[in-house]
N, C-alpha and C positions, 0 to 999 in steps of 0.2 A: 924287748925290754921297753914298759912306759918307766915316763919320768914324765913330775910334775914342773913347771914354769912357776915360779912363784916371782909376779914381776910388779912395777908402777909406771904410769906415764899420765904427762903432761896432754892433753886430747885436742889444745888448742891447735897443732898445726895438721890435726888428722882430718878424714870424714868417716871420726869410728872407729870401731873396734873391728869389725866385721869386711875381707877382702870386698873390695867391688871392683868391676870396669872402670879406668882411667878416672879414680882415683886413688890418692896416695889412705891408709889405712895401718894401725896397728899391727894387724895382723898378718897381713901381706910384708912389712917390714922387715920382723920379726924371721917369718920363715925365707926372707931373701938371706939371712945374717945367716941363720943356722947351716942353710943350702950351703952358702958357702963356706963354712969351718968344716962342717961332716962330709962335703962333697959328695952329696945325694940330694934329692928333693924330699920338703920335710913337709908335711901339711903340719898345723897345730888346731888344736879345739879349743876351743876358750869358754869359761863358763857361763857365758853370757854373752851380751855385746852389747858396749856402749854407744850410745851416738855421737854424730858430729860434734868435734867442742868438748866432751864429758872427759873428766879427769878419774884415775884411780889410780889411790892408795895401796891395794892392793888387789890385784888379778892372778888367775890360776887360769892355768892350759895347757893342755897335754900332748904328748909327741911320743912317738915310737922310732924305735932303731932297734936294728938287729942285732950288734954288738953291744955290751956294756960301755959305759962312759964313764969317764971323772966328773962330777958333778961341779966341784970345785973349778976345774980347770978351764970347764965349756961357760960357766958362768962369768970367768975374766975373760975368758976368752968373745965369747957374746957381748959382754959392756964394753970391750972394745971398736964392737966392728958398729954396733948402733946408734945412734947419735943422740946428743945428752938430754933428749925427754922422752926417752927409756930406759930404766934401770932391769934390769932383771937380781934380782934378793938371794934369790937361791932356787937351785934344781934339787927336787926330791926325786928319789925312786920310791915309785908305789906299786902296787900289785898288777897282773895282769888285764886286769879287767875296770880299774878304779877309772873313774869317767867326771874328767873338771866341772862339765856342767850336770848329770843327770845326779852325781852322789855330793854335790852342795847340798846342805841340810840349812843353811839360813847365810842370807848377804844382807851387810848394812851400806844403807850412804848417809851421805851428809848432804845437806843444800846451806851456803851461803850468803847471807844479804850484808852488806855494809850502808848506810845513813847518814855515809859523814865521807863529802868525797875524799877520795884513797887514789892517787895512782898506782900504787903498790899494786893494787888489790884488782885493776883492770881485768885481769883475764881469770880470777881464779875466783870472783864473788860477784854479787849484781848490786850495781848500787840503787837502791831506792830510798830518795832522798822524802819521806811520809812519813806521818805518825806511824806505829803499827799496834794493837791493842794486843802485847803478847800472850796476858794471861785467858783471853776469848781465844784469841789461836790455840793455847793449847790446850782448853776447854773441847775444842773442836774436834784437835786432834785425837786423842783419847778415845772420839765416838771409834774412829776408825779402829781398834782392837774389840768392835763387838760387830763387825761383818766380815765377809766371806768374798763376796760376790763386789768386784771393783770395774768392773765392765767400763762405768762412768770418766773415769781418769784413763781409760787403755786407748793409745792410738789407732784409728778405724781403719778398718780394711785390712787387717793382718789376720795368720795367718794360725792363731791360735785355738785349742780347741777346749781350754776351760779359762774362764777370768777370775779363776776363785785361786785369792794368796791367802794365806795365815800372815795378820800382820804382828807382831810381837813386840813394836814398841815405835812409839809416835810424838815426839816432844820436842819442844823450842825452849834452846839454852842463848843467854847471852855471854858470848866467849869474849875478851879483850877488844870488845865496842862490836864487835859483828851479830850478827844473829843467826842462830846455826836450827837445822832442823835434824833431828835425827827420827832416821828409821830402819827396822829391820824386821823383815819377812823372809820366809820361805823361798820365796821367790817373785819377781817383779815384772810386770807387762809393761810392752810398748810405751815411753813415754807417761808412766805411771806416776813415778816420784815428780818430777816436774808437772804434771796437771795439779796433784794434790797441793804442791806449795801454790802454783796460782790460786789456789780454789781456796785455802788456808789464808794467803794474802787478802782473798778478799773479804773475808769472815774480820782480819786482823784491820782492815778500813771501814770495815762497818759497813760495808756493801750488802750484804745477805747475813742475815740469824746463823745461829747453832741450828734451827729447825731447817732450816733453809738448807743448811753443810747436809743431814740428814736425808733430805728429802733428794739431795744431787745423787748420793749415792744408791739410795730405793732408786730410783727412776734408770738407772742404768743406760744411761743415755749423756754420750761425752758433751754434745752442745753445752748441757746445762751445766758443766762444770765450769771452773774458770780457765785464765790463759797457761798454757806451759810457760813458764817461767824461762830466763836462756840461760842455754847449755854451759857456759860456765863455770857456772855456780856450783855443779854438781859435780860430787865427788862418791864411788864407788869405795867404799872405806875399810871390808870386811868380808871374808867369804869362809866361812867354817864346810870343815869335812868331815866325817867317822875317822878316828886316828889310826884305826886299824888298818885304812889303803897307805899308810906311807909305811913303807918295808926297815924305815933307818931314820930321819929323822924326826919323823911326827909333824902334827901342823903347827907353824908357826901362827 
């Protein structure tokens, strides 16, 4: 039997989404919590992996057991044993074959800046105390839904074998004094959303043209981009699926 994960978490005391050596991780968390309610060893897949610091709204990851399960019950049961910046939302059952990361058809995130110091806002937004010229940002932004190829924003040296997302929407809203970025694509490379907002930020200072945004991205080449932004500004906000892998409850 798979069953989906439908969960959130706070990314500040992680390094990521993704197990590593002797550090602590989401993911490894997670399948320590289930191990021990199911009393087996659980791997889980998750549909992506966030980095160090990155926060999500909402995540999906999947797991297998041999018997059926109460979805309801493993889910009090799981927000139990994890500690409180992880929630798990709900466990669906989906089909045998439904896969968290390869059958995502589109994920959104968010990046947050505030302007006006916050301690609130410490860990979940970047303060940058600067003009920003939003409506060139999102002049800028915009170009990015007429290319393919983002090579320019992907962190080097990985391990992937196409840089080409479908970007489907790219825009700077001002939410209750913050400044919010949204976007959503297909799917997203290394360190991609964080290049772009540096690179966005610098457009919004006046540091480099709209030609300038354009020619970062032709050149396919990350130097010329701007700085990744820091991690916890970013939040993982959205992961859509075909509704036909969930057996019972559909996507939320």
């Amino acid at each position: 039997m798979r069953y989906f994960l439908e969960l959130s978490y706070a990314g500040t005391n992680y390094h990521g989404w993704q197990s590593q050596p002797n550090a602590r991780t989401v993911q490894e968390t997670i399948e320590k919590a289930l191990g021990l309610l199911l009393r087996i060893p659980v791997k889980i897949v998750g549909a992506g992996r966030t980095d160090t610091g990155v926060h999500a709204r909402q995540m999906f990851a999947h797991f297998d057991v041999e018997k059926a399960i109460n979805p309801e019950d493993l889910t009090y049961k799981l927000n139990s044993f994890l500690p409180s910046d992880i929630a798990i939302q709900k466990i669906h059952p989906v089909t045998d074959d439904a896969h968290a990361r390869f059958d995502a058809m589109a994920r959104s995130y968010q990046y947050f800046i505030h302007r006006y110091k916050n301690p609130f806002l410490n860990e979940t937004s970047w303060y940058l105390a600067k003009d920003l010229d939003v409506d060139l940002m999102n002049q800028a932004a915009k170009i990015l839904l007429n290319y393919k190829d983002f090579k320019s924003f992907s962190k080097t040296h990985t391990d992937v074998k196409t840089y080409l997302c479908d970007v489907r929407r790219a825009e700077w809203q001002i939410v209750d004094n913050q400044l919010v970025f949204n976007i959503t694509a297909d799917r997203f490379l290394r360190n991609m959303v964080r290049a772009i907002v540096g690179t966005l930020v610098d457009v919004g200072l006046h540091k480099i043209a709209i030609d300038d945004f354009k020619q970062i991205i032709e050149s396919r080449d990350r130097s010329n981009a701007g700085f990744s932004v820091p991690a916890k500004g970013l939040f993982l906000t959205e992961i859509v699926y075909p509704p036909q892998i969930f057996t019972t409850y559909g996507n939320a």
